[in-house]
PDBQT receptor file of N, H, CA, C and O in Angstrom, charges set to zero:
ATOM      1  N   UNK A   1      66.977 -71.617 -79.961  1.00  0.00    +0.000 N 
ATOM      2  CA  UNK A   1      66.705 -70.452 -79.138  1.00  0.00    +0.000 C 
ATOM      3  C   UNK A   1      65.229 -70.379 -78.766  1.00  0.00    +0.000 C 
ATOM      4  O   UNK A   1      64.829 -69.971 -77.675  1.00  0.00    +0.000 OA
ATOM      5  N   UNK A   2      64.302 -70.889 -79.947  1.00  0.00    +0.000 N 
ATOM      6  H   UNK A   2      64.626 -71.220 -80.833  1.00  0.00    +0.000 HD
ATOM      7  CA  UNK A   2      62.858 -70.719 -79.373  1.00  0.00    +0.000 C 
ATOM      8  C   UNK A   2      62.572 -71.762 -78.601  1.00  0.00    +0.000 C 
ATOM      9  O   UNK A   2      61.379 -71.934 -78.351  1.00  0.00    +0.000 OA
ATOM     10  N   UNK A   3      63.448 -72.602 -78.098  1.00  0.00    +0.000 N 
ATOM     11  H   UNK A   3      64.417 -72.463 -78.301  1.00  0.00    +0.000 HD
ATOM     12  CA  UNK A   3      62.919 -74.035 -77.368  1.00  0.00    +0.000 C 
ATOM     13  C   UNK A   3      63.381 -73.380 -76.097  1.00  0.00    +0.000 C 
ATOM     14  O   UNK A   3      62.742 -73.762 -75.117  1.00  0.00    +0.000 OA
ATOM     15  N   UNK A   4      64.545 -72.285 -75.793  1.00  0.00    +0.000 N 
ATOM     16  H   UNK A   4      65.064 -71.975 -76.589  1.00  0.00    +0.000 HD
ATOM     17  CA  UNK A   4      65.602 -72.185 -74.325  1.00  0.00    +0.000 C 
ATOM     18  C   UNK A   4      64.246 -71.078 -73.996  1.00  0.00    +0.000 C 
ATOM     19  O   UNK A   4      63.536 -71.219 -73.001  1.00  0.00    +0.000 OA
ATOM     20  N   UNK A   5      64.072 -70.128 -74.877  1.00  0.00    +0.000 N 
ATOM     21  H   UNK A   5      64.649 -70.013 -75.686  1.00  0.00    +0.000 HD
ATOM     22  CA  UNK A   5      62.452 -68.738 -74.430  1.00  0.00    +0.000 C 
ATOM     23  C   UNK A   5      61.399 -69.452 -73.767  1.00  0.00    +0.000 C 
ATOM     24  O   UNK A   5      60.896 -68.986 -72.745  1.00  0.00    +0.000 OA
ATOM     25  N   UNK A   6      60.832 -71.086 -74.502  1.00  0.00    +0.000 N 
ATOM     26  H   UNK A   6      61.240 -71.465 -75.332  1.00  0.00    +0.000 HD
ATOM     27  CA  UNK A   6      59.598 -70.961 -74.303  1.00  0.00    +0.000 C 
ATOM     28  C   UNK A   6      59.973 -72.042 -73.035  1.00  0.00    +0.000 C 
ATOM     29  O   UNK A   6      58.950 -72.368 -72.431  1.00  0.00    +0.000 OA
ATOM     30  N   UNK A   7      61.115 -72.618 -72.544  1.00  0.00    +0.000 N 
ATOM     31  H   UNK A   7      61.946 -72.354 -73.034  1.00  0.00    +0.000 HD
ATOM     32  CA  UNK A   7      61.526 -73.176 -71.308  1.00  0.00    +0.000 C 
ATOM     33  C   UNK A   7      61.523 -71.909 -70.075  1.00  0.00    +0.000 C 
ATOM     34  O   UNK A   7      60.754 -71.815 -69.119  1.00  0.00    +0.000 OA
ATOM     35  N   UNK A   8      62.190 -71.372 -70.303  1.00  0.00    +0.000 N 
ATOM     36  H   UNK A   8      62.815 -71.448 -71.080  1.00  0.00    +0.000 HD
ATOM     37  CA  UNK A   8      62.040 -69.802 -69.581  1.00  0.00    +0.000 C 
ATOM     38  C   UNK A   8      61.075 -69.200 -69.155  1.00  0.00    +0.000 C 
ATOM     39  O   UNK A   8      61.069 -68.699 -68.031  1.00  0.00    +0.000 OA
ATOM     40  N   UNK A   9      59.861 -69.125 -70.158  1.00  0.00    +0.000 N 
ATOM     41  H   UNK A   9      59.866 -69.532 -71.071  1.00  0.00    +0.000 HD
ATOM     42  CA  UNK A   9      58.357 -68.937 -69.645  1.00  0.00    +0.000 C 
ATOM     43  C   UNK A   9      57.757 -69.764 -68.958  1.00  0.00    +0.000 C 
ATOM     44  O   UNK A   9      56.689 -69.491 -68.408  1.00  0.00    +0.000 OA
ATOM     45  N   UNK A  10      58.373 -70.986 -68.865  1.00  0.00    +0.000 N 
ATOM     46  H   UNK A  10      59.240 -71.208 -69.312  1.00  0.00    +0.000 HD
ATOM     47  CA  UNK A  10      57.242 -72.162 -68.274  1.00  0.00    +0.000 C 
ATOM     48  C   UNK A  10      57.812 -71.525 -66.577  1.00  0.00    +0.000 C 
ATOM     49  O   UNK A  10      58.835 -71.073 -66.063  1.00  0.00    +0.000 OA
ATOM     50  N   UNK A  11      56.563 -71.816 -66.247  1.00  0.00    +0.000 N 
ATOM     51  H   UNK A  11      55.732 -72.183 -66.665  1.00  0.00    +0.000 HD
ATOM     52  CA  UNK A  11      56.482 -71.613 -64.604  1.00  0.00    +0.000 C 
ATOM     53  C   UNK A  11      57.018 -72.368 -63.542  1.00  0.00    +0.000 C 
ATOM     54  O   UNK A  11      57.535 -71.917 -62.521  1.00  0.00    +0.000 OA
ATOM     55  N   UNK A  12      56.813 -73.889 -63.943  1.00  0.00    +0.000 N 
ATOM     56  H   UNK A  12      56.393 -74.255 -64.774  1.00  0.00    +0.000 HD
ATOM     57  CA  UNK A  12      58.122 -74.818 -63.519  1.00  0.00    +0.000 C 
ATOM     58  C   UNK A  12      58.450 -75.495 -64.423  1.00  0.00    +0.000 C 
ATOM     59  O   UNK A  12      57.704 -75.993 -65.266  1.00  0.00    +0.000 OA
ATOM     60  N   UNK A  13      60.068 -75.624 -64.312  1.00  0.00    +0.000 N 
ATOM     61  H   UNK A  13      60.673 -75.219 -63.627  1.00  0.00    +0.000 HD
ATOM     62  CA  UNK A  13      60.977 -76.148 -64.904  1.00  0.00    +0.000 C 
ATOM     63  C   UNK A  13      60.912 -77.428 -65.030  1.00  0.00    +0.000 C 
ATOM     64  O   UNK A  13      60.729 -77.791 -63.868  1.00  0.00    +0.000 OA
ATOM     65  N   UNK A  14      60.947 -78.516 -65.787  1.00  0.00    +0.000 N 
ATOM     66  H   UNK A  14      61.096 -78.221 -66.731  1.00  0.00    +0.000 HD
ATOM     67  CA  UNK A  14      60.866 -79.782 -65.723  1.00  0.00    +0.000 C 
ATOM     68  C   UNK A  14      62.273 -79.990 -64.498  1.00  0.00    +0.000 C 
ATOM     69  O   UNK A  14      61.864 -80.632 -63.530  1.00  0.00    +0.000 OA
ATOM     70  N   UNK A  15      63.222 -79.737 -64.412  1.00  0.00    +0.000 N 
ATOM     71  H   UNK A  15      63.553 -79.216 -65.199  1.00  0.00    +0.000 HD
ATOM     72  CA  UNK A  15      64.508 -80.274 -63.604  1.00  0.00    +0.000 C 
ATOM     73  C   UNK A  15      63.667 -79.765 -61.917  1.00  0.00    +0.000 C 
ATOM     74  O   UNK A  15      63.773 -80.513 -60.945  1.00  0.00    +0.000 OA
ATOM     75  N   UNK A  16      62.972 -78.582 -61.842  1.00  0.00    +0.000 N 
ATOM     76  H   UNK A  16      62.886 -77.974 -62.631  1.00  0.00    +0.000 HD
ATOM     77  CA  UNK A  16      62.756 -78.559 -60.493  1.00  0.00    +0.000 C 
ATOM     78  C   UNK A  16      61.411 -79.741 -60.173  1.00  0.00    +0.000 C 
ATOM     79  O   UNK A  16      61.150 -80.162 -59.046  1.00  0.00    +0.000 OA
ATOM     80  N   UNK A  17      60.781 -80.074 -61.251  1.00  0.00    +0.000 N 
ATOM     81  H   UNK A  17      60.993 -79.732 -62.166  1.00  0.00    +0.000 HD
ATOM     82  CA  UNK A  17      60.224 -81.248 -60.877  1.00  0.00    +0.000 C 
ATOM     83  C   UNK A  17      60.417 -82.234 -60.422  1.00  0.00    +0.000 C 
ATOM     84  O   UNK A  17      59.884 -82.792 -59.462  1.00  0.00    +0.000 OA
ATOM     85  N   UNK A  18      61.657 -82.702 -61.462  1.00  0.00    +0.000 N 
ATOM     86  H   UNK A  18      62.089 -82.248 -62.241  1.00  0.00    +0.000 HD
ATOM     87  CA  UNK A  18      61.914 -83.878 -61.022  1.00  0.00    +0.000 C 
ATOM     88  C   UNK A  18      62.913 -83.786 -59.604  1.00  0.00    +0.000 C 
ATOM     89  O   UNK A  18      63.154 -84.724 -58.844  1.00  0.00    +0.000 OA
ATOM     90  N   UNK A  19      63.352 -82.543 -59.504  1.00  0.00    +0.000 N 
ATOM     91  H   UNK A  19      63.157 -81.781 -60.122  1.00  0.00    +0.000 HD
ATOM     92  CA  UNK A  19      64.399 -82.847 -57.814  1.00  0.00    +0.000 C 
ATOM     93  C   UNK A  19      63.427 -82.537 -56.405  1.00  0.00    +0.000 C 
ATOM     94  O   UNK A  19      63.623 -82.581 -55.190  1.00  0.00    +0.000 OA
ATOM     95  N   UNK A  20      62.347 -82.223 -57.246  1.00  0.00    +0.000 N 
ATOM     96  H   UNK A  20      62.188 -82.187 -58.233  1.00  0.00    +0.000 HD
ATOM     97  CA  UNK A  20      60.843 -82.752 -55.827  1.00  0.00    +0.000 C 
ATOM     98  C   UNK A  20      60.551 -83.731 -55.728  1.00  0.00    +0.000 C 
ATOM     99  O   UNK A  20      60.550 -84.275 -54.623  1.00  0.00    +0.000 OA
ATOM    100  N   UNK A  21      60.160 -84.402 -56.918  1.00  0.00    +0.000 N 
ATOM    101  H   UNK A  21      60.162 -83.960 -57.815  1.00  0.00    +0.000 HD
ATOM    102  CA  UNK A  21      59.774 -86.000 -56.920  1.00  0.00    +0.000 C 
ATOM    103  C   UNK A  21      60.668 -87.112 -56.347  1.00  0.00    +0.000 C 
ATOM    104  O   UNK A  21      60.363 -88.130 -55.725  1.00  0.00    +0.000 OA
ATOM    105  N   UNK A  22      62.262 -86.459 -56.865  1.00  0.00    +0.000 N 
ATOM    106  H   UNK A  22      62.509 -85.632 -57.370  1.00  0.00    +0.000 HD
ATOM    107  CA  UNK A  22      63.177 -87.203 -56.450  1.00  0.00    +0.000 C 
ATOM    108  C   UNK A  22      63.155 -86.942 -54.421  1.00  0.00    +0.000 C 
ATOM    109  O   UNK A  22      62.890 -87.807 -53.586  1.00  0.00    +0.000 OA
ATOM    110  N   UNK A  23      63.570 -85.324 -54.141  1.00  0.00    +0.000 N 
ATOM    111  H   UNK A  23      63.785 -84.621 -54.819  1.00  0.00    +0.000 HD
ATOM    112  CA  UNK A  23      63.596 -85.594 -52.674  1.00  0.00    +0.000 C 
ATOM    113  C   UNK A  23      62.184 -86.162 -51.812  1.00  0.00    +0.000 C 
ATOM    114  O   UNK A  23      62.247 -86.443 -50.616  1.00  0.00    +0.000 OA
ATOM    115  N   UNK A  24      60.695 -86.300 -52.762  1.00  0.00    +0.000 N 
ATOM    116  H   UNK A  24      60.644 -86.071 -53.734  1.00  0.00    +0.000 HD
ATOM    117  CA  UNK A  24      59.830 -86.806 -52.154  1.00  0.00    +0.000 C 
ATOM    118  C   UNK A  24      60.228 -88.195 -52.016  1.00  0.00    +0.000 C 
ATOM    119  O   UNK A  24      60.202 -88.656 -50.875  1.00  0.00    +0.000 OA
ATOM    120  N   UNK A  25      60.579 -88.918 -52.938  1.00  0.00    +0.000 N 
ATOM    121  H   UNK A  25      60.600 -88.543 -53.865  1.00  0.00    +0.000 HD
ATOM    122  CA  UNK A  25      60.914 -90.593 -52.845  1.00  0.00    +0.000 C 
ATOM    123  C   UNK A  25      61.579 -91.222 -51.882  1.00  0.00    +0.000 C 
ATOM    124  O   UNK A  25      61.297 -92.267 -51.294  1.00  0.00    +0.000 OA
ATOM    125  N   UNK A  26      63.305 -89.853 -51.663  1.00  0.00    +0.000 N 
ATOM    126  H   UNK A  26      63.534 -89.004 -52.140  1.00  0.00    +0.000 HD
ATOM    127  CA  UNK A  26      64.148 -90.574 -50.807  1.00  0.00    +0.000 C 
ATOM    128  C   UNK A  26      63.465 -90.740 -49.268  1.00  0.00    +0.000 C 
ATOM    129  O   UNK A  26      63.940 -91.534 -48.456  1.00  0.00    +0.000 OA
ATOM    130  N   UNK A  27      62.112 -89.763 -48.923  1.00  0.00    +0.000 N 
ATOM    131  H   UNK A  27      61.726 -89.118 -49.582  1.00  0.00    +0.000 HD
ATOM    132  CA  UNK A  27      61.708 -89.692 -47.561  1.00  0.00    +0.000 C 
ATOM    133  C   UNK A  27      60.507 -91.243 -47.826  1.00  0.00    +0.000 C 
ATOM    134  O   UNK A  27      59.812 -91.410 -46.824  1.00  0.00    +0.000 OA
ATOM    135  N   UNK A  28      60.309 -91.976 -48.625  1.00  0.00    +0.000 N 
ATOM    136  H   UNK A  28      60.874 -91.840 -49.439  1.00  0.00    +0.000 HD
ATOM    137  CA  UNK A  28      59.164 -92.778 -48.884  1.00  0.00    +0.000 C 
ATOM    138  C   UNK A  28      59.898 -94.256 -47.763  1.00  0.00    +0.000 C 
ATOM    139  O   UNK A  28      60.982 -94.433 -47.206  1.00  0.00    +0.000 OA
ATOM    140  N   UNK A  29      58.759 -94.962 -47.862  1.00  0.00    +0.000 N 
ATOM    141  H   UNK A  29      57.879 -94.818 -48.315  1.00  0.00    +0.000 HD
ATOM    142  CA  UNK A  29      59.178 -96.139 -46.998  1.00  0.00    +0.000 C 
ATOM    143  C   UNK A  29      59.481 -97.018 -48.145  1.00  0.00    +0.000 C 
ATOM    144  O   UNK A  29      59.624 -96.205 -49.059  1.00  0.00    +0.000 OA
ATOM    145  N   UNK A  30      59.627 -97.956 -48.540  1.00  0.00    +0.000 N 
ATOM    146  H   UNK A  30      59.512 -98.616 -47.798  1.00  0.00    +0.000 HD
ATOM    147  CA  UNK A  30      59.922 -99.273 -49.433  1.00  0.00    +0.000 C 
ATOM    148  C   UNK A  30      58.847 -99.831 -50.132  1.00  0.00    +0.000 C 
ATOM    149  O   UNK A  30      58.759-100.214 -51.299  1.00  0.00    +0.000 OA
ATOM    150  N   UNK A  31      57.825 -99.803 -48.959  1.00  0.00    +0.000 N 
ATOM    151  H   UNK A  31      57.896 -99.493 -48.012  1.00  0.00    +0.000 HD
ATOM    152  CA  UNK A  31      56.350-100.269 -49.840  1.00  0.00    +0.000 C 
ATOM    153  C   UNK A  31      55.867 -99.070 -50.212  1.00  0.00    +0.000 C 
ATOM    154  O   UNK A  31      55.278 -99.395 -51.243  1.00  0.00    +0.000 OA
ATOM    155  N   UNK A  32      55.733 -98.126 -50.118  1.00  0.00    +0.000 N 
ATOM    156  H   UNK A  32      56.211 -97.862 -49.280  1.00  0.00    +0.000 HD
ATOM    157  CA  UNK A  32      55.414 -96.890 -51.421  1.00  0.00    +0.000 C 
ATOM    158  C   UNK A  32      56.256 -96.294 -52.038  1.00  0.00    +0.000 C 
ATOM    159  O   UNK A  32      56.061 -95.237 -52.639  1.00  0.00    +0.000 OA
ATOM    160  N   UNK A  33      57.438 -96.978 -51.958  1.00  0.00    +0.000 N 
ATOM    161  H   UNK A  33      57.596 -97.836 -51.470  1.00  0.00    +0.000 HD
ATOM    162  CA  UNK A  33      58.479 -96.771 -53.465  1.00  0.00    +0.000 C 
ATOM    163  C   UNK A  33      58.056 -97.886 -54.257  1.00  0.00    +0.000 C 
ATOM    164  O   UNK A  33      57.660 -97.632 -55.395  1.00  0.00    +0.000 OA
ATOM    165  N   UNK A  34      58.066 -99.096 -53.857  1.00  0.00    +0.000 N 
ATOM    166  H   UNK A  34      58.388 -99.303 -52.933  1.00  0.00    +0.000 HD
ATOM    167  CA  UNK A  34      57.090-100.256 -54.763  1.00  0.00    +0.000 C 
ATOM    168  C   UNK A  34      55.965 -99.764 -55.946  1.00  0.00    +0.000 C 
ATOM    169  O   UNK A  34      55.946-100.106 -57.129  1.00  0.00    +0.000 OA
ATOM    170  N   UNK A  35      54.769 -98.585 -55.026  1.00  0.00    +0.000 N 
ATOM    171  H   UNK A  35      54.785 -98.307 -54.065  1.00  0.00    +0.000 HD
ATOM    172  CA  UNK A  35      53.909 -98.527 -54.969  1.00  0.00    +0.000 C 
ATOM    173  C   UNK A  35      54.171 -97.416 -56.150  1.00  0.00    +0.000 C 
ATOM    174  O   UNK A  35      53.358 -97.568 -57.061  1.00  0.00    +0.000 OA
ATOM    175  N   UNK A  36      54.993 -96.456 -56.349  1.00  0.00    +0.000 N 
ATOM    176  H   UNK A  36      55.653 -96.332 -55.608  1.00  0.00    +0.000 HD
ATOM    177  CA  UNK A  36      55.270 -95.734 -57.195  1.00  0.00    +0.000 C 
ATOM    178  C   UNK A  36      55.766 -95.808 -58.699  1.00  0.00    +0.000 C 
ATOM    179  O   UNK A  36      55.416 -95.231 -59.729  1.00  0.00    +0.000 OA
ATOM    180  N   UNK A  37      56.998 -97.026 -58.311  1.00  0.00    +0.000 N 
ATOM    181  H   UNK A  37      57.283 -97.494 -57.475  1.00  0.00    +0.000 HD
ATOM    182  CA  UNK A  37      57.342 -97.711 -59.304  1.00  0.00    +0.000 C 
ATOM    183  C   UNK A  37      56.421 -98.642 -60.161  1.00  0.00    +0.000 C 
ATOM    184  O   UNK A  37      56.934 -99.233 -61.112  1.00  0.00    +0.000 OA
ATOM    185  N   UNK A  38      55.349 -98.776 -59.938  1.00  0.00    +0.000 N 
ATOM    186  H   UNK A  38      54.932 -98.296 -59.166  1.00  0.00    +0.000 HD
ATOM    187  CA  UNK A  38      54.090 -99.546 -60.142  1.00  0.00    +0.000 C 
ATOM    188  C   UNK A  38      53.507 -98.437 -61.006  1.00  0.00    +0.000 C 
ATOM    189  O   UNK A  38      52.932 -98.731 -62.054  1.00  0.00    +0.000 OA
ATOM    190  N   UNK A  39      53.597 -97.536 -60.723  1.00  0.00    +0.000 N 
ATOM    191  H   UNK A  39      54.064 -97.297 -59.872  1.00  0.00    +0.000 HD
ATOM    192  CA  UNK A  39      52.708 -96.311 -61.375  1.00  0.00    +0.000 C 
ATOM    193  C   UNK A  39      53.519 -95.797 -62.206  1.00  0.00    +0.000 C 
ATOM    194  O   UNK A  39      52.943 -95.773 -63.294  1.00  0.00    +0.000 OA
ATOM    195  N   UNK A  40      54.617 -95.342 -62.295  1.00  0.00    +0.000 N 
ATOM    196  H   UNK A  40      55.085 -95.361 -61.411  1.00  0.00    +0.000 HD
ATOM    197  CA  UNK A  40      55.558 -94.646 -63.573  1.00  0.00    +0.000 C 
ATOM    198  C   UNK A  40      55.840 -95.835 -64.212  1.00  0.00    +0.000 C 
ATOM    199  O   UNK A  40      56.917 -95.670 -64.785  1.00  0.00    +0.000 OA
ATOM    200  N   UNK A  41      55.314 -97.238 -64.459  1.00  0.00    +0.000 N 
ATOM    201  H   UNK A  41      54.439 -97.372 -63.993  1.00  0.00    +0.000 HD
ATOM    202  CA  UNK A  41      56.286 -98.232 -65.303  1.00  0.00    +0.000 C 
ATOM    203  C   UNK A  41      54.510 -98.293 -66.296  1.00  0.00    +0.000 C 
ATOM    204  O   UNK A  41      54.469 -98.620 -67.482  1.00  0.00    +0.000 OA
ATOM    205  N   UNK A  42      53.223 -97.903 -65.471  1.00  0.00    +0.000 N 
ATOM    206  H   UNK A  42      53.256 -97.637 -64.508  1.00  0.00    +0.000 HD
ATOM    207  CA  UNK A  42      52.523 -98.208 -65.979  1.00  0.00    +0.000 C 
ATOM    208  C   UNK A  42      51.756 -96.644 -67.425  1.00  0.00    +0.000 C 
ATOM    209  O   UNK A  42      50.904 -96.672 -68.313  1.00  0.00    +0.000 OA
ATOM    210  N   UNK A  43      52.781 -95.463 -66.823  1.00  0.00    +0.000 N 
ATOM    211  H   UNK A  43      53.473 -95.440 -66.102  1.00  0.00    +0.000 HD
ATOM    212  CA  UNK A  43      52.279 -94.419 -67.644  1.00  0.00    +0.000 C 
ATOM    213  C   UNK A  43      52.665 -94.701 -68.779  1.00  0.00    +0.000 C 
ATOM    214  O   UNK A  43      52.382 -93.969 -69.727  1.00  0.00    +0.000 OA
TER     215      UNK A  43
């Protein structure tokens, strides 16, 4: 229950993050989906 409260307070949601990141990608061209995948394999 104290993990669902202190999700609730956060200002953004991890899930609305990731369905920005996600609809930012599907508009990307091929070489900066490359260019991305380069960067989240390296965090």
């Amino acid at each position: 229950m104290d993990e669902f409260n202190r999700l609730m307070k956060e200002e953004v949601l991890r899930d609305e993050v990731l369905e920005s990141c996600y609809a930012k990608m599907m508009g990307l061209a091929e070489s900066k989906l490359k260019l991305i995948q380069s960067v989240l394999e390296n965090l």
